[in-house]
C-alpha positions, 0 to 999 in steps of 0.5 A: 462525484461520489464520496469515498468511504472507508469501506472503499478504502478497504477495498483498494488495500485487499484489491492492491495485493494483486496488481503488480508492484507500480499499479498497486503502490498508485492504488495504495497512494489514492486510497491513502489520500482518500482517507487524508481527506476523510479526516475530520468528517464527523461521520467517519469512525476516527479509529478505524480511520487510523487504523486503515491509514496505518495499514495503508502505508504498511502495505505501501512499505511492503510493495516498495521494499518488495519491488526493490528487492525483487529489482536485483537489490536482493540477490546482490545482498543475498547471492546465490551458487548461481550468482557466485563468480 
């Protein structure tokens, strides 16, 4: 079994943007627990750790809130002419 690194990581976070919402909120909880278990390696970059785990859920943040609205949460919140009665 190969070791995940940050550069993988990455990876997951740019491949994410296109999956659908699901797939990639799966692909964003993997990475983000890859990084969890990255946490305390002496040879990873602490920082730029951190930073990608704020990316991380950021991003995950966005996809959830994103599905959400698209699941008919927002156009009950913002109606359109079309919507109207």
């Amino acid at each position: 079994m190969t070791e995940t690194t940050l550069a993988d990581v990455e990876r997951a976070l740019d491949r994410a943007t296109d999956l659908e919402a699901e797939e990639a909120v799966a692909v964003l909880r993997t990475a983000r627990q890859d990084l969890e278990n990255l946490g305390g390696d002496p040879q990873i970059d602490e920082e730029r750790r951190q930073a990608l785990q704020t990316q991380l859920e950021q991003r995950i943040r966005e996809v959830t809130e994103r599905d959400a609205y698209d699941s008919g949460l927002g156009s009950a919140m913002n109606p359109t002419e079309d919507d109207a009665p």
